[in-house]
N, C-alpha and C positions, 0 to 999 in steps of 0.2 A: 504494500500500500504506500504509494505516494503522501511527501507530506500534505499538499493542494485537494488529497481527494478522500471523501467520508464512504465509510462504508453504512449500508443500509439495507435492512429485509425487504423481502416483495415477494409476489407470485406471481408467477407468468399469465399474461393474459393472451396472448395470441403471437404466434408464431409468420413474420413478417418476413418477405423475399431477402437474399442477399444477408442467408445467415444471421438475420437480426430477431428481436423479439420485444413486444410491447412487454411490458411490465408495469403492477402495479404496487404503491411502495404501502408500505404502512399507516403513513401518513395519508393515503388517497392521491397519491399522484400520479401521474404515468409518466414512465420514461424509457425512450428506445433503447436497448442492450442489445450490444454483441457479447460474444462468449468470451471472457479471456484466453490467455495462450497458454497457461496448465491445463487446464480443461479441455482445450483442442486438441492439444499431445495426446493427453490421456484418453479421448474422445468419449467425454459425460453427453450423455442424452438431454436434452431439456425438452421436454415437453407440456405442454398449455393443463396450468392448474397445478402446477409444480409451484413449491418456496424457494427462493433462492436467495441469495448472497450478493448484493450488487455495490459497486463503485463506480461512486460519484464523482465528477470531476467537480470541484469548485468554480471552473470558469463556465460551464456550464451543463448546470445541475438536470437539463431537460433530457440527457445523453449518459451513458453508464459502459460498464462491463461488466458481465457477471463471473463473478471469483469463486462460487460454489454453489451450493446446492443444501436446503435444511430439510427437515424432516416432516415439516408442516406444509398442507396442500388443499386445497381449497376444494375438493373434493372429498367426499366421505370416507 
């Protein structure tokens, strides 16, 4: 984690072209994520209705990367 950038929970909300994914934070916000690049090495699944792990850039908070994956998912 960068100093400039917060990490925050969310759920996937829908899986967007060009490897990307809408996500919503805890907060109620949405913000576009790409996957980060452990996660692509190790090629993690994300799939819509999944919690994840995301990073914020401070300069702008509407864009992220997601760093992992939790245990909570919006479905039953």
């Amino acid at each position: 984690m960068n100093a400039s950038s917060v990490e925050i929970r969310g759920v996937v909300q829908e899986v967007l072209p060009n490897a990307r994914f809408l996500c919503k934070t805890e907060d109620g916000r949405n913000v576009t994520c790409h996957v980060g690049g452990d996660m692509r090495m190790k090629v993690v699944r994300v799939l819509p209705g999944e919690g994840v792990v995301m990073e914020l850039s401070s300069l702008d908070p509407s864009k992220g990367r997601i760093v992992g994956k939790t245990g909570i998912s919006s479905q039953g």
